[in-house]
C-alpha positions in Angstrom: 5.6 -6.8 -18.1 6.4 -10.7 -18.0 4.9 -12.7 -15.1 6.7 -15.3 -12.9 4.6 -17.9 -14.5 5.6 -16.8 -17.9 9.0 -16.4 -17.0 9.3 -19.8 -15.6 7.2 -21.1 -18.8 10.7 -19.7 -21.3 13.1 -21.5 -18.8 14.3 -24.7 -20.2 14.2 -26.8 -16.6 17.8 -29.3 -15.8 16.9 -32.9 -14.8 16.8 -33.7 -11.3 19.7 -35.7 -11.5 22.0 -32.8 -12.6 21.1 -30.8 -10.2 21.7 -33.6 -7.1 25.4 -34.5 -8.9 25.8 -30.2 -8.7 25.3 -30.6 -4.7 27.3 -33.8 -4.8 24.4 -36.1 -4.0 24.5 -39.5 -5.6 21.6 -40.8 -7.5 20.7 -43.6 -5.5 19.5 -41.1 -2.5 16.8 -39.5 -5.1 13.5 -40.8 -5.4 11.6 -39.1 -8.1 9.0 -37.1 -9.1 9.0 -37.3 -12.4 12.4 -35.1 -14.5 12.6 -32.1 -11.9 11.6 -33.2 -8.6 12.9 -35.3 -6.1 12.8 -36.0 -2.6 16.3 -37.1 -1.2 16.4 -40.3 1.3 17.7 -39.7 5.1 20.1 -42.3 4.6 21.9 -39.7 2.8 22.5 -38.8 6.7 24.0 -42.0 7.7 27.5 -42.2 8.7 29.7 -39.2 8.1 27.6 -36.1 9.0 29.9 -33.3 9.8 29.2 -29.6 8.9 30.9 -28.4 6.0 28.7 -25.3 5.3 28.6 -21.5 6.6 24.7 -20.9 7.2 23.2 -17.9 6.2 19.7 -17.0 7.5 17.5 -14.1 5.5 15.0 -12.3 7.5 13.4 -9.1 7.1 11.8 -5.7 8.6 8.1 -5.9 9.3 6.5 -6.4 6.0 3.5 -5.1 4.2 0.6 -7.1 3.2 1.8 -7.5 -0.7 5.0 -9.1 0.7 8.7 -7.7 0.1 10.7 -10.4 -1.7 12.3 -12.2 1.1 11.9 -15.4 -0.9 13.2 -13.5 -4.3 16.6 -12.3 -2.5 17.0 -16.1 -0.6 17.3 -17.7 -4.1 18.6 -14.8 -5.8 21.4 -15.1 -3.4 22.1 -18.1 -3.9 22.0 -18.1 -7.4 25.0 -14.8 -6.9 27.0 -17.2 -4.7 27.2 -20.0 -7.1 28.2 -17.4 -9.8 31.3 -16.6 -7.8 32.2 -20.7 -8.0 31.1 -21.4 -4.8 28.6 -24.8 -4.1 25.6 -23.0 -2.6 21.7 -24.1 -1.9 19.1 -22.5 -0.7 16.7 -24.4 1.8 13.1 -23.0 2.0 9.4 -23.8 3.2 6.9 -25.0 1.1 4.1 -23.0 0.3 1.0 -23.3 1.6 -2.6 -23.2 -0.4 -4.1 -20.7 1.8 -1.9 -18.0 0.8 -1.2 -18.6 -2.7 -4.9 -18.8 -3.2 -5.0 -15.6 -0.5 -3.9 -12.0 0.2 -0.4 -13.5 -1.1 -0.1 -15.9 -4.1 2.7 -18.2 -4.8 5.9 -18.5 -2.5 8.4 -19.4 -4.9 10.4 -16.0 -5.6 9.5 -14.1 -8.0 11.4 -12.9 -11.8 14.5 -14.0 -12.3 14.8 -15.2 -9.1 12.6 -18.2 -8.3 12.5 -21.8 -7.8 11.1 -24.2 -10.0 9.0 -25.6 -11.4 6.8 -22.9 -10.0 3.7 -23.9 -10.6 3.7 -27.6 -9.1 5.5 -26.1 -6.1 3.1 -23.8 -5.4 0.0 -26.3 -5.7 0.3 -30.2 -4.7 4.1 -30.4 -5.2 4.9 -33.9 -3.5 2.2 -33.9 -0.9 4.1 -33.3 2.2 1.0 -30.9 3.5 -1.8 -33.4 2.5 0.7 -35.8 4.4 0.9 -33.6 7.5 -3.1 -32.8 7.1 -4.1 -36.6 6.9 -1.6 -37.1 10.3 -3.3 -34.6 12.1 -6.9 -34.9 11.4 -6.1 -39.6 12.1 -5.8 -38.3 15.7 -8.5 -35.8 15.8 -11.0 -38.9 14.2 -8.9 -41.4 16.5 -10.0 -38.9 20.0 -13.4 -38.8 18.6 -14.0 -42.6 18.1 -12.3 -42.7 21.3 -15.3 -40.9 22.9 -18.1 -42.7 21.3 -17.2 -45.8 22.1 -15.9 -45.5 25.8 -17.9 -41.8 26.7 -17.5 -41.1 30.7 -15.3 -44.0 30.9 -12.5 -43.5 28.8 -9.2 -41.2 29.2 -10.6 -38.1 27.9 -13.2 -35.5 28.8 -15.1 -34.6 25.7 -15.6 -30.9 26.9 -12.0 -30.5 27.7 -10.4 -31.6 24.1 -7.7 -29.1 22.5 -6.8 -30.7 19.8 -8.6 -28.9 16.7 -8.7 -30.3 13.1 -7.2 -28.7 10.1 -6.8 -27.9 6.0 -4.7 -26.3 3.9 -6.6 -23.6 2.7 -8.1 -20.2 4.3 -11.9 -20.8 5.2 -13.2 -18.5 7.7 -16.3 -20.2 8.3 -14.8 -23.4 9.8 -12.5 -21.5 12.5 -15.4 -22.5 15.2 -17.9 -25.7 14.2 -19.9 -28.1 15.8 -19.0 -31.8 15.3 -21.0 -35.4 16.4 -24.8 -33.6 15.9 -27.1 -35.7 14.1 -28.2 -38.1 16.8 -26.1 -41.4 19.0 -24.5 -42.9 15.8 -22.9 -40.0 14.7 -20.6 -39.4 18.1 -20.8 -37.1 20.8 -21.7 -33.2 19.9 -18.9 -31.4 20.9 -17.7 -27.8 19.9 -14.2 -27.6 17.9 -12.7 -26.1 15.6 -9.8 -25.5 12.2 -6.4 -24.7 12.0 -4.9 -24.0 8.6 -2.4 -27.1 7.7 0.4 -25.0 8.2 -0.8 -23.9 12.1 -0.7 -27.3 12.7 2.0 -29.0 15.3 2.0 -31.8 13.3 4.0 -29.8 11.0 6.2 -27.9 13.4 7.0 -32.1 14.3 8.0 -32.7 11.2 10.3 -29.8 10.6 11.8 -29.9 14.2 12.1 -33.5 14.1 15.9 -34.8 13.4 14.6 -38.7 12.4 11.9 -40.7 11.8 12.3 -42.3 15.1 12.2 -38.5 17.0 9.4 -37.7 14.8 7.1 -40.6 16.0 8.1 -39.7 19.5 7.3 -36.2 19.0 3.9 -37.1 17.4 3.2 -39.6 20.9 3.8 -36.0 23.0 1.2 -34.2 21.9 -1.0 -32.8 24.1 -4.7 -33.4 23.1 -7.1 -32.5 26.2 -7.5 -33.3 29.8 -9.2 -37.1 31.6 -12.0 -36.8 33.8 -10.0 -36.6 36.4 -8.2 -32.7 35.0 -5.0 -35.1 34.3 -3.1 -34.4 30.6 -4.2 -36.5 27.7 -1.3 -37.5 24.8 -1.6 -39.3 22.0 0.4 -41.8 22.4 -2.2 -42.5 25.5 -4.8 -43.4 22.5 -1.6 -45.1 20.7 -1.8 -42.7 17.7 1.7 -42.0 16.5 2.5 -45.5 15.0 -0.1 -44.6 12.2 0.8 -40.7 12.4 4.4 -41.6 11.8 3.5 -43.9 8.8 1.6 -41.2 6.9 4.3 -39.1 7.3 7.2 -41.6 6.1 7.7 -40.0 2.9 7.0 -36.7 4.1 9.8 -36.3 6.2 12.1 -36.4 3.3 13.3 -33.1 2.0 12.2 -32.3 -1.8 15.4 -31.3 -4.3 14.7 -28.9 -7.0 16.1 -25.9 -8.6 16.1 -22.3 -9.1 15.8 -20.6 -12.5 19.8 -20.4 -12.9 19.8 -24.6 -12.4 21.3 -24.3 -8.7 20.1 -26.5 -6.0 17.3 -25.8 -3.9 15.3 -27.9 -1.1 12.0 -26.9 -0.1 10.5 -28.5 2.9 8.3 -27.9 5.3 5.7 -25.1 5.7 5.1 -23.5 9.1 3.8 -20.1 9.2 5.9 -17.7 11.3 3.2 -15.7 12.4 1.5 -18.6 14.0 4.4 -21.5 14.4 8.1 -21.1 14.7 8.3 -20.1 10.4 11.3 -22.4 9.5 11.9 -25.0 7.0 12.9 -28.4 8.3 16.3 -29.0 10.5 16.5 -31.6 8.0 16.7 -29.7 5.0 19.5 -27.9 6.8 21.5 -30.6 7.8 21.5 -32.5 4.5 22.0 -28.7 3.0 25.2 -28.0 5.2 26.6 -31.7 4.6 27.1 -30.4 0.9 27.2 -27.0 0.2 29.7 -24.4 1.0 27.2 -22.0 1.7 23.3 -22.5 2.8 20.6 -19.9 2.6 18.1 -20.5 4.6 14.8 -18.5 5.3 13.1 -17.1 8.2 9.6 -16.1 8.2 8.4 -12.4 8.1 10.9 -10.4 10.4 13.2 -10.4 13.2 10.5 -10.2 15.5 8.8 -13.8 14.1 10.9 -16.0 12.1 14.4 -15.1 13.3 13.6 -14.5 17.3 11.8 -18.2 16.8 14.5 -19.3 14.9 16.9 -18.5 17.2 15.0 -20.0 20.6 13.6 -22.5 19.7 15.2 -24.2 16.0 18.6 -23.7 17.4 18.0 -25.0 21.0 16.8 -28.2 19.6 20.8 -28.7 18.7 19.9 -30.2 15.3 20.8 -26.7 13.6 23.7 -24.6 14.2 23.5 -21.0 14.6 23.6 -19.2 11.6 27.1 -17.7 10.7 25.5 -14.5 9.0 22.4 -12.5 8.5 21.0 -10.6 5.8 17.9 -8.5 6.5 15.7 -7.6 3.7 14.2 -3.7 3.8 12.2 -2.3 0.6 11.9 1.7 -0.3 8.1 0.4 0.0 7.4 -0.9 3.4 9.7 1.3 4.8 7.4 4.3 3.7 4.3 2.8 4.4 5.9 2.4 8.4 6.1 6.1 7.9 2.5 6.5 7.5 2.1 6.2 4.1 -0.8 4.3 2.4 -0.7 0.9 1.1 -1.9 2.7 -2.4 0.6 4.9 -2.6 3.9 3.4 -1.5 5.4 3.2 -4.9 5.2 6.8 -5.1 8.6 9.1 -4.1 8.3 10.0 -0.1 11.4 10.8 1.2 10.1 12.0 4.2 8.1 9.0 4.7 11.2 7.1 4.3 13.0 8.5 6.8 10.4 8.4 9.2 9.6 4.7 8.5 13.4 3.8 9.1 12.8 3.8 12.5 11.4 0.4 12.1 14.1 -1.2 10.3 16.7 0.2 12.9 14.8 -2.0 15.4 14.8 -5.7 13.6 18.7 -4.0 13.2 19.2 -4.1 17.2 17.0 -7.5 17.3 19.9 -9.3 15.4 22.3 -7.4 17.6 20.9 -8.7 20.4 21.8 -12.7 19.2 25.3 -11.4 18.0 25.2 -12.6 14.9 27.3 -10.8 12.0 24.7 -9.5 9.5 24.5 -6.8 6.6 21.1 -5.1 5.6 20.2 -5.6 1.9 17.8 -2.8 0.3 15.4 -5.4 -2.5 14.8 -3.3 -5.1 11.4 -2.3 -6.8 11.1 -0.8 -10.6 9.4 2.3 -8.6 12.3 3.2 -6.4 14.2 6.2 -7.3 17.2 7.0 -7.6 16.9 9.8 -4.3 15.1 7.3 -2.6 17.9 4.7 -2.7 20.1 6.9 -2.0 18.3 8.0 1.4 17.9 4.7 2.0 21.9 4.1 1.9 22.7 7.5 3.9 20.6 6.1 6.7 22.0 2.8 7.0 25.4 3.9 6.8 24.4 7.1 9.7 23.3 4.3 11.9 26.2 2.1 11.3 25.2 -0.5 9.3 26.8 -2.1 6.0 23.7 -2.1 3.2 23.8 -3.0 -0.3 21.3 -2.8 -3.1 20.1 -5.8 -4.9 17.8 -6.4 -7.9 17.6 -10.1 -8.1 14.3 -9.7 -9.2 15.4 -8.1 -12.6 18.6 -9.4 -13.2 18.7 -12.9 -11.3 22.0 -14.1 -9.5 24.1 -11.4 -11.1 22.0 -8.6 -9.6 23.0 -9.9 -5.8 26.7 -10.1 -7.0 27.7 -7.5 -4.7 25.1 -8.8 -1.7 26.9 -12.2 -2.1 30.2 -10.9 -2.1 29.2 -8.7 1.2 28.3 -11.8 3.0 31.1 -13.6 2.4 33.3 -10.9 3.3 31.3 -10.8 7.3 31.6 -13.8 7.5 35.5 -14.4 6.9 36.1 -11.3 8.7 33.4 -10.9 11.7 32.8 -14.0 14.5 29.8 -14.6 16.1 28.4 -14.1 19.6 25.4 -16.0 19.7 23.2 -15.7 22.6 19.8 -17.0 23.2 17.0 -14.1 24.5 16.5 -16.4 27.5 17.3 -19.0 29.9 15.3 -21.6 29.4 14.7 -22.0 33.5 12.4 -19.1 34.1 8.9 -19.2 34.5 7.1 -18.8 31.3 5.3 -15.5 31.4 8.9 -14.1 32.2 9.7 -15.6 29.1 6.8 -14.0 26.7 8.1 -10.6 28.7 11.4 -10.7 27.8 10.4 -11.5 24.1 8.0 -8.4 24.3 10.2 -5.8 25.9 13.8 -6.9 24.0 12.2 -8.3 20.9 9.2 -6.4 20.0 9.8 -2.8 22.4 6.6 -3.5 25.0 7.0 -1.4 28.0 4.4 -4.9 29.5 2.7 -7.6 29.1 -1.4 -7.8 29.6 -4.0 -11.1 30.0 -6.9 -12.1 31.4 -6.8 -14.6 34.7 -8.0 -17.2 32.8 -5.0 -16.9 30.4 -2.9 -17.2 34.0 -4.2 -19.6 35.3 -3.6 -22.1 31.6 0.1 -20.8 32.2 -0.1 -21.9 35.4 -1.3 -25.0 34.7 1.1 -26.0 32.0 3.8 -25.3 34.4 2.4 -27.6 36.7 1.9 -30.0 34.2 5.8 -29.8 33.6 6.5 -27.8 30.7 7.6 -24.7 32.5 11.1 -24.9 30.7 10.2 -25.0 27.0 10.6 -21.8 24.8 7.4 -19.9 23.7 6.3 -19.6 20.7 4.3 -16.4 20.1 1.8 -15.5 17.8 0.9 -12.3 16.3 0.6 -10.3 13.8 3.9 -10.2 11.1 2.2 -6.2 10.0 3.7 -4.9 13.4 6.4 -5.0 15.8 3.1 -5.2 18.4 -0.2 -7.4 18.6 -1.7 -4.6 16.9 -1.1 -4.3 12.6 -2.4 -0.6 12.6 0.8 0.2 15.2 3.3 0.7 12.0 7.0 2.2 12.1 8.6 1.6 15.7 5.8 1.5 18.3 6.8 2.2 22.3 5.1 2.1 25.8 2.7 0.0 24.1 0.7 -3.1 25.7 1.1 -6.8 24.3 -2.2 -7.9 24.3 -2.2 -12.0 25.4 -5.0 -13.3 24.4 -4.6 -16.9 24.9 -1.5 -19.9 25.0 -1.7 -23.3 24.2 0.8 -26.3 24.9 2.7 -28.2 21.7 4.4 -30.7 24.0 5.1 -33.0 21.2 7.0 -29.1 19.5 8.3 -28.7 22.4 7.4 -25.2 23.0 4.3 -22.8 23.9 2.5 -21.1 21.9 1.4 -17.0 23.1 -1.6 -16.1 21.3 -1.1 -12.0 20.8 -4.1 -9.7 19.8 -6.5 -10.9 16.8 -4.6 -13.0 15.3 -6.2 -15.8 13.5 -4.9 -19.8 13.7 -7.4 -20.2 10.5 -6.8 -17.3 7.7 -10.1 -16.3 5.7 -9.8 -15.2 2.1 -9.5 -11.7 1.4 -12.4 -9.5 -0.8 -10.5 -10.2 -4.2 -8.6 -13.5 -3.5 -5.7 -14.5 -6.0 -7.4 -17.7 -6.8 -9.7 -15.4 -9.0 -7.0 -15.2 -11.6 -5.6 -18.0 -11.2 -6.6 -20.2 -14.4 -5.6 -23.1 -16.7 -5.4 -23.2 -20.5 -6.4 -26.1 -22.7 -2.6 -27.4 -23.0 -2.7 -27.7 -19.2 -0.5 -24.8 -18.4 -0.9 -22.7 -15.6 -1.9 -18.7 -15.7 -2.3 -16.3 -13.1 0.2 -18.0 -10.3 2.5 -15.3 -9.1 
């Protein structure tokens, strides 16, 4: 079988520029990276602005850990839309080392449904994430220099610092570390920590952030420890966010590339959805909906992550409209392992398993219910489903009221999500939305995580420690008492715990700890064991991952 890599290899890629005058995007607003890349200026955004686009969101059922193509039917969709003559672009996140070098490999589709080119994507592409790592880790050297020159009497308490570094890979080793040892010259010893790149709320900024004016306010707002004195510590206090902002000045422009079928695609931004709010960049969107008739954008992991997040906390910041349809991605596969099938074996024919494991998919059904926005469930389609299988699959949906349709982008590229395209279109045109947010944004924050948990996930309660009360407590107090939360947990599970497959009830979420992102402008709910610093897995995919003597890529899937 032909890998992604070798399938991008055959393409014959479009220069940039053909693809911008596609979109309708003048040359002068392109500044190039090299042929095929290109980020595209904000002035772009100056002056006329309005909406022309309908905005389509993809999200998903709970996933498996080998990933079900949410990526592959984003782009493949798009590439369908544009074969019915409409002007469509898909806006995605950029993919982060620690995964494709991980449990998951590349994040740029997969067959004949992928973005290209592939394999700079996937690596450095235009250094947005070295941008956003550099940003964060100025402030954490900045509140360290702070503290060895000024120690008791400066603005912050060295044991009382929350503001971690970070890097953009997964390395277990440096989640908990011991900085400043080595005697008076080297700083004060202190413990800390790392966050992978994509953990970071530099990088939520960055994608929530409509300017570069809001992003350097942003970037002033973040919280960073407590004074002597138990008062908050920002950075704009230690007068950080001039510099931040000007490491990030390029950054902050959306990269233009293209799919395999030489559509538009931007890609930009990278926040994980299990951790952060799991959205590309409002400005992606915006520029996106200025020119296309349609935009596909992607949410991260399922309902329960990316869209719920989406929804509170991308949409309240009024930079993004809510979406005017969603699709939700299932797979034959992860449905039967939620019906207790091992990981092993899922490509094997379980019917029973299926229907048993449906009972998860029905649920991120009602989450999308719940927000009221039209949406149609599309089955992606693996070489090892059968025929019986599909069928179930189709028999269930419709029994339950829901419109599903079968698409194979993955083999067959734009014209296998013909009839996916044509499906969303037709909601669209013929069903309005009812968007509602979960909750009111004036209610005390652990009513907030409770709502999330009982509507969103199907907790009969909420459970933490105290301590974890009394930090709630104290962010309220501090004033943030009437930002979203942002909850992190595992993307395996509709609870904190990834061995609770299919459609858990009367279950506990486990809080384990929260954190404030002022300069985000939300809170983040730390749920069971879930990790702000991935580690590699026993057979990581950077061990095939190799380079031949012409330079080309092998192994990046």
């Amino acid at each position: 079988m032909i890998s992604d890599v070798e399938i991008f290899q055959k393409t014959k890629m479009k220069p940039i520029k053909e693809i911008a005058k596609k979109l309708g995007i003048d040359e002068k607003y392109l500044e190039k990276f090299g042929e095929y890349k290109a980020k595209i200026s904000l002035e772009i955004l100056n002056g006329k602005t309005d909406r022309k686009g309908k905005l389509i969101m993809v999200t998903g059922m709970s996933p498996t850990p080998a990933g079900e193509g949410k990526t592959t039917v984003s782009i493949g969709l798009t590439d369908a839309i544009c074969r019915l003559s409409k002007k469509a672009v898909v806006a995605l996140r950029e993919p982060s080392l620690g995964p494709v070098f991980g449990i998951k490999g590349g994040a740029t589709g997969g067959g004949y449904a992928q973005v290209i080119p592939m394999d700079e994507i996937n690596l450095h592409f235009t250094g947005d994430i070295h941008a956003v790592t550099s940003a964060h880790n100025l402030l954490s050297a900045l509140i360290d220099n702070h503290i060895h020159h000024y120690g008791a009497g400066g603005l912050i308490d060295c044991r009382r610092v929350t503001w971690k570094r970070v890097m953009d890979m997964d390395d277990r080793v440096l989640r908990q570390v011991v900085v400043g040892i080595g005697g008076p010259l080297q700083g004060i010893a202190r413990e800390t920590g790392f966050d992978i790149t994509a953990a970071s709320e530099v990088m939520a900024i960055l994608c929530l952030s409509n300017n570069l004016m809001e992003l350097k306010e942003r970037l002033g707002n973040i919280f960073i420890g407590y004074s002597h004195k138990g008062e908050p510590v920002f950075a704009k206090d230690l007068k950080a966010q001039g510099a931040m902002t000007a490491l990030l000045k390029d950054a902050i422009k959306p990269n233009l590339v293209q799919t395999l079928e030489g559509n538009p695609a931007i890609i930009h931004g990278g926040p994980f959805a299990n951790i952060a709010h799991g959205t590309n960049s409002v400005i992606a969107d915006k520029i996106a909906l200025k020119f296309a008739d349609y935009v596909v954008t992607e949410t991260g992991f399922g309902t329960d992550l990316g869209a719920e997040k989406f929804f509170d906390i991308v949409v309240r910041t009024g930079n993004v409209p809510p979406p005017d349809a969603c699709v939700i991605v299932a797979t034959i596969r992860a449905i039967k392992r939620h019906g207790g099938v091992s990981l092993d074996r899922v490509e094997e024919e379980n019917i029973e398993a299926l229907e048993k494991g449906f009972l998860n998919l029905k649920k991120h059904i009602e989450n999308i219910r719940i927000f009221g926005i039209p949406f149609v469930v599309t089955l992606n389609k693996f070489p090892t489903d059968t025929d019986e299988e599909i069928e179930t699959f189709l028999r269930l949906c419709e029994g339950y009221g829901t419109k599903a349709v079968v698409c194979d982008v993955w083999a067959h590229g734009g014209q296998g999500g013909i009839e996916l395209a044509k499906a969303v279109m037709e909601i669209i045109d013929k069903e309005k939305k009812n968007f509602n947010f979960l909750y009111p944004l004036d209610i005390p924050l652990r009513e907030k995580i409770e709502i999330v948990a009982r509507k969103i996930y199907g907790a009969k309660m909420i459970a933490m420690e105290g301590k974890i009360e009394r930090k709630i407590t104290q962010i309220e107090k501090m004033g943030f008492q009437n930002l979203p939360v942002c909850i992190a947990k595992t993307q395996y599970s509709l609870s904190s715990d990834d061995h609770l497959l299919g459609r858990p009830e009367d279950f506990t979420l486990i809080v384990t700890d929260v954190s404030l992102s002022s300069g985000a402008g939300f809170v983040v709910v730390y749920c069971g064991d879930i990790m702000t610093m991935p580690g590699l897995p026993k057979n990581p995919a950077a061990e095939r991952i190799d380079i031949t003597p012409d330079g080309k890529i092998k192994g990046l899937f």
